[in-house]
N, C-alpha and C positions, 0 to 999 in steps of 0.2 A: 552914567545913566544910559537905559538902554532905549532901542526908539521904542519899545511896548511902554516904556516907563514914561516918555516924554509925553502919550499922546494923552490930548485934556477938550477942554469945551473949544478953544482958539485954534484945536489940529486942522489943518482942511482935510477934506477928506481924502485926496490925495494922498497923504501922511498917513492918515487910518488905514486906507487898504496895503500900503506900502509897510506897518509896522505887522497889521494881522490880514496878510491875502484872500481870507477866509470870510473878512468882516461883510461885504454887499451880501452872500449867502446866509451869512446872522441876521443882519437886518433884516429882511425880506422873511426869514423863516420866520420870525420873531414879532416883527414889526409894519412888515409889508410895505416896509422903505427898499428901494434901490432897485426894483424887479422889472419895472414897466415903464413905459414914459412918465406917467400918470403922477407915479411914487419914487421918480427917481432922482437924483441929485449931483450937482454938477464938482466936477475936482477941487475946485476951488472955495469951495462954499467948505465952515467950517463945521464938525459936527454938532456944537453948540444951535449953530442956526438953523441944519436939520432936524432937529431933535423939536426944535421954537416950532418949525412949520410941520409939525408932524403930531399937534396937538397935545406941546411941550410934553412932550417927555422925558424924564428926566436923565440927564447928561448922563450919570454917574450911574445910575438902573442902565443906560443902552451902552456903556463902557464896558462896565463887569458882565452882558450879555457876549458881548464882542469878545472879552478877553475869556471867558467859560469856555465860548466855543472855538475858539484857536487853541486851546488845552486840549479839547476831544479831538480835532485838526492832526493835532503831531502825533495825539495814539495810534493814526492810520498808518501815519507815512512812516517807510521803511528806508532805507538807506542802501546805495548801490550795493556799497560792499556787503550788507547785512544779503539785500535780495538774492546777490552772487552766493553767499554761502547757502543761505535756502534751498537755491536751486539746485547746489551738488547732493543737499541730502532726499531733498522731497519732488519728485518728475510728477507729481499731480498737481501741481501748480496750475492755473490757468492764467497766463499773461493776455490782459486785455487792452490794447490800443484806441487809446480816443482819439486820436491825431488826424487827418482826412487822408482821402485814398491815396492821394499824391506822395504826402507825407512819407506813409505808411510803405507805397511802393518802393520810394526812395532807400529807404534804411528803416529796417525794423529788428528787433530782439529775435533771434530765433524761438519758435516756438509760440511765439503772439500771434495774436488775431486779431482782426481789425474789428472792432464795431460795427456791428448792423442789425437791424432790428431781428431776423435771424439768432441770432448770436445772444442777444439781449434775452429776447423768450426764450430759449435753451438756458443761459443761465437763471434766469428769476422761476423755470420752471424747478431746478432743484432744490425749491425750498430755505433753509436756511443755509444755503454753500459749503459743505464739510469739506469742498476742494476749495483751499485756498485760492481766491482772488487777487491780482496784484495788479492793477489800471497803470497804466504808463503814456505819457503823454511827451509832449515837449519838452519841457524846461519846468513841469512840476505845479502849472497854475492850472490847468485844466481839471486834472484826475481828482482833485478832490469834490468838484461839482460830481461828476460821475458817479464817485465814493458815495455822496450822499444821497444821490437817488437810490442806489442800490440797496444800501442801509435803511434807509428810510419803507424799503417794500421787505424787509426782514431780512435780509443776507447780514450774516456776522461775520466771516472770515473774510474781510477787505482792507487789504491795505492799499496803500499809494507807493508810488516810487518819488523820494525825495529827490527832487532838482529835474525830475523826466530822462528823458533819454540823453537828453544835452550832459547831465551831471554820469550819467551810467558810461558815454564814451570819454572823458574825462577820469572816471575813478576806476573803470572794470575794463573796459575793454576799448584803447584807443586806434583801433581799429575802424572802427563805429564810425561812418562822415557825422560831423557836426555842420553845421547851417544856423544860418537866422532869417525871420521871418519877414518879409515886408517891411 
């Protein structure tokens, strides 16, 4: 059994975002669970009881919302070696860094760019993106928040980088410093 398979009304939520990393972004789009102090919920409470304090909802309606949207999740994310091959055929690529300045200074992909709202209005200004997009973060949790703002304001050519930068100097280029964060 897989952990998507295991998780039920008794998951904590811990469990849930560890089986679909995606899920507090479902919620919230969906539900307007997890976003704010307000509508948020703590690790250990289990989705069953969020779902009770959220003017029962039902378990199994906010499961298959969760697991719908970790489906369209994976159609983003590309895979190092996949982006690597990409890269030697297509130089219109736009690699987008969500990582902070530090980060970023430390070690970054050649050819990337940092984030900034700069950056942001240039790309949202061409419309629907014919230059592929590919957001690259850390370790792979961040980019897909990123992914879905951009998506969500029309851009279609967006992917993610599966595992961040941490998985790219690991499978493409061990060159690359890895680190960990705080």
């Amino acid at each position: 059994m897989t952990a998507t398979e295991a998780i039920n009304p008794q998951s904590t939520m811990r469990e849930v975002l560890e089986a679909f990393p995606g899920a507090q972004r479902a919620l919230f789009r969906q539900y307007h669970i997890g976003g704010c102090g307000q509508c948020g919920f703590q690790p250990g409470e289990t989705l069953g009881q969020v779902c009770q304090r959220n003017g029962g909802l039902s378990v199994n309606e906010v499961l298959d919302h969760i697991k719908a949207s970790h489906e369209q999740d994976e159609k983003v994310l590309i895979s190092p070696l996949e982006l690597a091959e990409w890269l030697k055929q297509d130089k219109t690529i736009r690699l987008l860094d969500v990582r902070s300045r530090e980060e970023f200074e430390a070690v970054h992909l050649e050819g990337s760019v940092l984030l900034s709202q700069p950056v942001m209005r240039e790309i949202l200004a061409e419309g629907t993106n014919t230059r592929p997009l590919v957001i690259i973060d850390h370790q792979g949790k961040q980019a897909l928040d990123a992914a879905a703002y951009f998506l969500g304001h029309g851009l279609q050519n967006v992917r993610c980088l599966r595992g961040g930068l941490d998985a790219w100097a690991q499978e493409v280029d061990p060159k690359i410093a890895r680190y960990r964060l705080g």
